[in-house]
C-alpha positions as CSV (number, residue, x, y, z in Angstrom):
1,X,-19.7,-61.9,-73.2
2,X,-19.9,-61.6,-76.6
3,X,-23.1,-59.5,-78.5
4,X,-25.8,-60.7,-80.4
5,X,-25.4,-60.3,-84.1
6,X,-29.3,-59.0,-85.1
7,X,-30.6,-58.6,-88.7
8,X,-30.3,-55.0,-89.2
9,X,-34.2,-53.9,-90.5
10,X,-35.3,-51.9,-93.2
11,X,-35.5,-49.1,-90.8
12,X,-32.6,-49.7,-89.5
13,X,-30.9,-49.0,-93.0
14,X,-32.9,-45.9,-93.6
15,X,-31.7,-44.7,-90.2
16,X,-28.3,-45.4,-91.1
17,X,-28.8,-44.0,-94.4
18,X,-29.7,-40.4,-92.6
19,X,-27.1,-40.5,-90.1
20,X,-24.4,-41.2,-92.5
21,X,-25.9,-38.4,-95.0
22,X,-25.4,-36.2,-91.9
23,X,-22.2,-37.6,-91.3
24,X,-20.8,-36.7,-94.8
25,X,-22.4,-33.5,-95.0
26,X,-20.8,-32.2,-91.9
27,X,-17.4,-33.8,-93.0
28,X,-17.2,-31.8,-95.6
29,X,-19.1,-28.4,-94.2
30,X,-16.5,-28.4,-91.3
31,X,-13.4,-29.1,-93.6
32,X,-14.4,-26.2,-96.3
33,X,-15.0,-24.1,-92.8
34,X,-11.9,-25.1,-91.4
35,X,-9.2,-24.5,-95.2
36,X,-10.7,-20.7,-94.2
37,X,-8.7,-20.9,-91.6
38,X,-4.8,-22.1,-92.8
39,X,-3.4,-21.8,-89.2
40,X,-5.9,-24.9,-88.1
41,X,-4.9,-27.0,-90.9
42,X,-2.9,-28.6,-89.1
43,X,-5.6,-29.7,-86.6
44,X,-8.6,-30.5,-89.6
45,X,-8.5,-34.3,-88.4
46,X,-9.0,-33.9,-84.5
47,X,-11.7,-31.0,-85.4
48,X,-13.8,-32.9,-87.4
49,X,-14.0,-35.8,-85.0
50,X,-14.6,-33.6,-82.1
51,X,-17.8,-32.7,-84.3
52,X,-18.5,-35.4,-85.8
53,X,-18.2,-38.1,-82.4
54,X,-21.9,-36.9,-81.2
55,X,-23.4,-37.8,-84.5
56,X,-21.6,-41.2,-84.8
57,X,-23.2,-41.9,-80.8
58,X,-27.0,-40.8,-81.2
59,X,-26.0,-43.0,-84.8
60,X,-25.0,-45.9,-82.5
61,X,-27.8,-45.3,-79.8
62,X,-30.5,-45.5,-82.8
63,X,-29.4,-48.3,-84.4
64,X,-26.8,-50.4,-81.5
65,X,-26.5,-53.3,-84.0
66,X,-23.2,-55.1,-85.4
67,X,-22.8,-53.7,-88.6
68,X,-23.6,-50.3,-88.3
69,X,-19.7,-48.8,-88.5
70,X,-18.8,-51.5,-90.9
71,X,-21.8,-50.2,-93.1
72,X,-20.5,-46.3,-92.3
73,X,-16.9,-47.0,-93.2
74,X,-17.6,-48.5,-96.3
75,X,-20.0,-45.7,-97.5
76,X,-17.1,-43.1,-96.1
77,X,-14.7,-45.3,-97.8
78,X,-16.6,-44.7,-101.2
79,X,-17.0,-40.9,-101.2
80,X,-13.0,-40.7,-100.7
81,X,-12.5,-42.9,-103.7
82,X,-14.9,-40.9,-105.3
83,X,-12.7,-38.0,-105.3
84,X,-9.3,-39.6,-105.5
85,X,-7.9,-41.2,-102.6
86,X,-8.6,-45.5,-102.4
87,X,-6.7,-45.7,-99.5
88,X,-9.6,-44.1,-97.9
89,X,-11.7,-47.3,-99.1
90,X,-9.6,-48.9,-97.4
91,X,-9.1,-47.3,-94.1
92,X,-12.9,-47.0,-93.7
93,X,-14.0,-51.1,-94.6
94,X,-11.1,-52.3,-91.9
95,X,-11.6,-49.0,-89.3
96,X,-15.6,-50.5,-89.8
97,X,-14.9,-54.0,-89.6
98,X,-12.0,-54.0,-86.5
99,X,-14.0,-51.7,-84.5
100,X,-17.5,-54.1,-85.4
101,X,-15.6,-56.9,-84.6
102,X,-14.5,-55.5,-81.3
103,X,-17.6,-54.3,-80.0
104,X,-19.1,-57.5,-80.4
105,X,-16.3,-59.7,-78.7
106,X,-17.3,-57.1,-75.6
107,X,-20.8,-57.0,-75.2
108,X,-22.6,-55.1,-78.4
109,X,-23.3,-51.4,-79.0
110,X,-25.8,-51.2,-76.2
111,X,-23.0,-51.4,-73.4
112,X,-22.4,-47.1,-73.4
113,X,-19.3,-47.5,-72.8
114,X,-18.2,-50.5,-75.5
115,X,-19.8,-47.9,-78.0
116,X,-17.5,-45.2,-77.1
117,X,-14.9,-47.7,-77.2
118,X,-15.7,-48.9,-80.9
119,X,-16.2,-45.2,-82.2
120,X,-13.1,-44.4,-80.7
121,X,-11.7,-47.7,-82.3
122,X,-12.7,-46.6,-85.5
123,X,-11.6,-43.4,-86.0
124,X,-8.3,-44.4,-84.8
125,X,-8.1,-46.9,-86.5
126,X,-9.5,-45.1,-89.6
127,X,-7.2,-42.1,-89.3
128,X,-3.7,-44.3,-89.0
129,X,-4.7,-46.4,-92.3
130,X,-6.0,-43.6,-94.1
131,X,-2.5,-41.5,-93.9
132,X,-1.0,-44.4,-94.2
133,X,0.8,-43.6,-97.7
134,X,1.7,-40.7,-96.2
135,X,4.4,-41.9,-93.5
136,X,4.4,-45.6,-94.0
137,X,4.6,-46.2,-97.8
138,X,5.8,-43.0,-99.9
139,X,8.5,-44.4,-101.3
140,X,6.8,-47.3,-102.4
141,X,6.5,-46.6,-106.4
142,X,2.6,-48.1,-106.4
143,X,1.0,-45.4,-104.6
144,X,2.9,-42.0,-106.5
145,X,-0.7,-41.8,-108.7
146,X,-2.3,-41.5,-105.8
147,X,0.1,-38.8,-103.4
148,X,0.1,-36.4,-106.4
149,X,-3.2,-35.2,-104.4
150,X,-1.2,-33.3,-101.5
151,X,1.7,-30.8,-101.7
152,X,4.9,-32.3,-101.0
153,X,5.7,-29.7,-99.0
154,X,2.8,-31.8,-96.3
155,X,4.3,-35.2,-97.1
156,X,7.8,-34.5,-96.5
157,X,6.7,-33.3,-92.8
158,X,4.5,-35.8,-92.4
159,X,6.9,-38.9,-90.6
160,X,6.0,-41.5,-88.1
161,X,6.3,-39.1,-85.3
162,X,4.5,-36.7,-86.8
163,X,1.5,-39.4,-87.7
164,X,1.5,-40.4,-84.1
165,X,0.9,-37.3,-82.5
166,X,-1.4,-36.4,-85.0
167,X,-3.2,-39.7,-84.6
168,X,-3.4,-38.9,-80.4
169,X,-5.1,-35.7,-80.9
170,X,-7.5,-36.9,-83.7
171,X,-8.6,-39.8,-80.4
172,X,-8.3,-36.6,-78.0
173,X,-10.5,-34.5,-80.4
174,X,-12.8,-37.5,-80.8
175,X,-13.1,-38.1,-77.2
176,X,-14.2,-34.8,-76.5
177,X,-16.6,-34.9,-79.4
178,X,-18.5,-37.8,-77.7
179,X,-18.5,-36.5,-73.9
180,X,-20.2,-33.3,-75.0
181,X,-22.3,-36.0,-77.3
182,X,-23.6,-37.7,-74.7
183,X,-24.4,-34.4,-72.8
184,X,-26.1,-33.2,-75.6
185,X,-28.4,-36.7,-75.8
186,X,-29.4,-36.7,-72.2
187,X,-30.4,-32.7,-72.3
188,X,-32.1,-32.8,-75.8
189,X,-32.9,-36.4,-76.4
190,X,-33.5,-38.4,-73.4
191,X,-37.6,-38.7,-72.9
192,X,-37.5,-39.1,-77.1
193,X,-38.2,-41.7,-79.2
194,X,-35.0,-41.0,-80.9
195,X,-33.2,-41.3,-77.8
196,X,-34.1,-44.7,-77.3
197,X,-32.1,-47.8,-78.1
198,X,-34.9,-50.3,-78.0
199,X,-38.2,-50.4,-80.5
């Protein structure tokens, strides 16, 4: 049963507009917190998912419309161009647009557990293009510009293997992220107007 593709509001784009603010912000709060801290470098990815997974649901149960990741990767997708790295652009249009188009071949963003299922989509998805240079294509003389950003020291350990265990506990860490997510939305949220899905 496919979801209903609905013409996301004015509100709806200030909405999104907040959440991804609050997205971003933490993103980067949590990664200057964690480069305190070089024994949990290692583990930045699957960290900031885990706290970022409950803002990306109570995003989702605001605004369950087709779109809304697509619109969130491509904002994402900006900032890391921004400051250097395109393939982010990349990684956060297709991780948007796969996970969007997923969701709504299963039922749309108000089905709880299809939401999960597309945030977890996304960051996955997200994560293993975004690294991509990394373990896939560092030999590839187009993208040297663009690697001069990380130590080599971190590319040369960065192989397959290592990308695919990393990319397990970034979906681990997001999983987490979104069960205590939804425990925090029924405790704080549930008899809220925020909480609800429906206006």
């Amino acid at each position: 049963m496919y979801g209903k593709i609905q013409k996301l509001t004015t509100y709806d784009l200030i909405m999104l507009g907040i959440f991804n603010a609050a997205l971003i912000l933490f993103f980067f709060g949590t990664a200057m917190i964690l480069h305190l801290f070089p024994i949990l470098w290692g583990a930045m990815d699957p960290i900031i998912n885990f706290v970022l997974a409950p803002i990306f649901l109570l995003m989702l149960v605001r605004v369950p419309k087709i779109g809304a990741l697509t619109i969130h990767g491509l904002i994402i997708g900006m900032v890391h161009t921004a400051i250097g790295w395109w393939p982010g652009f990349i990684a956060g249009a297709l991780g948007g647009l796969l996970a969007d188009t997923l969701v709504y071949l299963l039922g749309g963003y108000k089905r709880k557990l299809v939401a999960i299922g597309g945030i977890l989509t996304f960051v996955t998805l997200k994560t293993a293009i975004f690294y991509a240079p990394l373990y896939l294509f560092k030999y590839i003389p187009w993208f040297n510009d663009v690697l001069t950003m990380w130590p080599k020291e971190y590319i040369a350990k960065y192989t397959f293997y290592y990308a695919l265990g990393f990319l397990v506990f970034t979906w681990i860490g997001s999983f987490m992220g979104l069960m205590m997510g939804q425990r925090l939305l029924k405790k704080f949220f549930n008899n809220t107007r925020l909480y609800s899905a429906t206006r």
